[in-house]
C-alpha positions in Angstrom: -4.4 6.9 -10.5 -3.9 4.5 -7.6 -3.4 1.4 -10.1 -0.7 3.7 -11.9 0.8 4.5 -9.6 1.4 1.1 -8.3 2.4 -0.3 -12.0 4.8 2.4 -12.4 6.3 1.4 -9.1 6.9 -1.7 -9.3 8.0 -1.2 -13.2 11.2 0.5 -11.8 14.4 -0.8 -12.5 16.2 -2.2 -9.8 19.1 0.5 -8.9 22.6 -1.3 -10.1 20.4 -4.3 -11.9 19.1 -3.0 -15.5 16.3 -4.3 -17.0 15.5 -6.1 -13.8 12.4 -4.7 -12.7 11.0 -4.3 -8.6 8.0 -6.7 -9.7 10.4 -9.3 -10.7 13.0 -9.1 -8.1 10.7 -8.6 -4.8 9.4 -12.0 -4.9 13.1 -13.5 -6.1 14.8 -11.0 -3.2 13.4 -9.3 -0.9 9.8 -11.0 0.0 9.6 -14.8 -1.2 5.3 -14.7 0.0 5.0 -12.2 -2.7 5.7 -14.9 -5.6 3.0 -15.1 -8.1 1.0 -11.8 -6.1 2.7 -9.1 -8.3 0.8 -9.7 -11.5 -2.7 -9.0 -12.6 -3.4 -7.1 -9.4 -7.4 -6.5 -8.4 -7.7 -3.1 -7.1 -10.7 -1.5 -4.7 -11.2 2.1 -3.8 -13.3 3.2 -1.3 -14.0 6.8 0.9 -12.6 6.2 4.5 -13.1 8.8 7.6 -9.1 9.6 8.0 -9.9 9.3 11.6 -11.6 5.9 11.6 -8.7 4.6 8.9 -6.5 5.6 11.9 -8.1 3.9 14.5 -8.2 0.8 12.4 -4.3 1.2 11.8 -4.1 1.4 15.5 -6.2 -1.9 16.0 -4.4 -4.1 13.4 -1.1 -3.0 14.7 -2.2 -4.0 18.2 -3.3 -7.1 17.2 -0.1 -7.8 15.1 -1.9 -7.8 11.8 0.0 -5.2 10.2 3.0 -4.2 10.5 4.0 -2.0 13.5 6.8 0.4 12.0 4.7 0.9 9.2 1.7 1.5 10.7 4.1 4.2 12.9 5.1 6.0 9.9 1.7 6.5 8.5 0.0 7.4 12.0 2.4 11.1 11.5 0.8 12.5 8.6 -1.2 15.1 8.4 -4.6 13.8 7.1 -7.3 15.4 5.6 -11.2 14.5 6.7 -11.3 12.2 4.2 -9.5 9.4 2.4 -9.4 7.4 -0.7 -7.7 4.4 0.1 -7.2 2.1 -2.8 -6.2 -1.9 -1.7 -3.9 -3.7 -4.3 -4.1 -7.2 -4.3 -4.8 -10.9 -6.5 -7.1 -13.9 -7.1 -5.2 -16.1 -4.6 -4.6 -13.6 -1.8 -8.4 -12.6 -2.4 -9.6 -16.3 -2.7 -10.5 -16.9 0.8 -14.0 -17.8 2.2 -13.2 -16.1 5.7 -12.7 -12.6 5.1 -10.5 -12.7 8.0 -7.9 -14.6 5.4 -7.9 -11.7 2.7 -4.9 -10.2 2.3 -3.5 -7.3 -0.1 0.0 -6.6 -1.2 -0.3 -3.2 -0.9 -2.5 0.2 -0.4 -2.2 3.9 -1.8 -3.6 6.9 0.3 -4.9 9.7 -1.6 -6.1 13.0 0.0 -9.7 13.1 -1.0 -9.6 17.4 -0.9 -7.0 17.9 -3.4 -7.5 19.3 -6.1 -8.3 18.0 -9.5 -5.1 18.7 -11.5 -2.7 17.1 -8.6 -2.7 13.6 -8.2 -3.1 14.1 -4.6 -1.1 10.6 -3.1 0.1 10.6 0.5 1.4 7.1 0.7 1.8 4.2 -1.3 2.9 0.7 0.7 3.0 -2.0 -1.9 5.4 -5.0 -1.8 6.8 -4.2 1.4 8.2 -0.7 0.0 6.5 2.4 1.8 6.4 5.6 0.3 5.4 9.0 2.0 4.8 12.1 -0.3 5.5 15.6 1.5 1.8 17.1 -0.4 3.4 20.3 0.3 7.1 19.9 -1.7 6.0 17.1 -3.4 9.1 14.8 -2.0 8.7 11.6 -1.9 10.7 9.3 0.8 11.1 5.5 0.2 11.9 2.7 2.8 12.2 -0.8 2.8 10.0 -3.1 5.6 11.0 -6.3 4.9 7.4 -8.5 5.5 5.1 -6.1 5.9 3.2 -7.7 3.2 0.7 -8.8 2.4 -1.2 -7.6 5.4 -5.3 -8.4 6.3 -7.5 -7.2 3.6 -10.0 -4.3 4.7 -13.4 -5.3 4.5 -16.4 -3.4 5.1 -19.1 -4.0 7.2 
């Protein structure tokens, strides 16, 4: 759901450009360290406490590894206990021996409660786009943060 989400995306057409698709445009456009990062994405889901993903969002702005509007917007929702969180990302961004180095181009949020027959998103931030889904009226809001990707690569310990 996460991976189709992001495809589908990035597949838009660019409003006023047709048949110029976000995937090609971004890395032309808008975010020039996105070149060659928008293809044959590697995707990873894991179950995240929606408290301890918080906490880390709190760190990483601090420490200026992600970006701090961003990071602002997705403090406000209204998490469940749980998360999915599904990182987006490629060989080269990936390809780094310190795991410090790792980067993704983007992440989707998914409320782990909902039910089966909803897809159950909260946020997708890919390709410095975020987009926040109201899971109540199903309204999604889009914004532009110019460089807020790719930002450090989650690891586990």
């Amino acid at each position: 759901m996460s991976r189709q989400g992001i495809n589908d995306f990035l597949d838009c057409e660019m409003p006023g450009s047709p048949g110029v698709k976000l995937r090609d445009f971004i890395p032309q456009q808008i975010n020039t360290a996105l070149a060659g990062n928008l293809a044959q994405m590697e995707y990873r889901t894991f179950l995240q406490p929606s408290v301890e993903f918080q906490a880390s969002l709190r760190r990483d702005m601090a420490a200026g590894k992600f970006d701090r509007k961003v990071g602002q917007q997705l403090l406000l929702l209204d998490y469940p206990k749980y998360l999915w969180i599904t990182e987006a990302s490629s060989s080269a961004l990936l390809n780094h021996p310190d795991k410090k180095d790792r980067k993704c181009v983007g992440r989707v949020i998914v409320d782990s409660t909902a039910p089966a027959k909803t897809k159950g998103a909260i946020a997708l931030h890919v390709a410095d786009f975020l987009q926040l889904i109201n899971r109540n009226t199903g309204k999604i809001k889009t914004a532009l943060y110019r460089n807020s990707t790719p930002f450090s690569h989650k690891f586990l310990s």
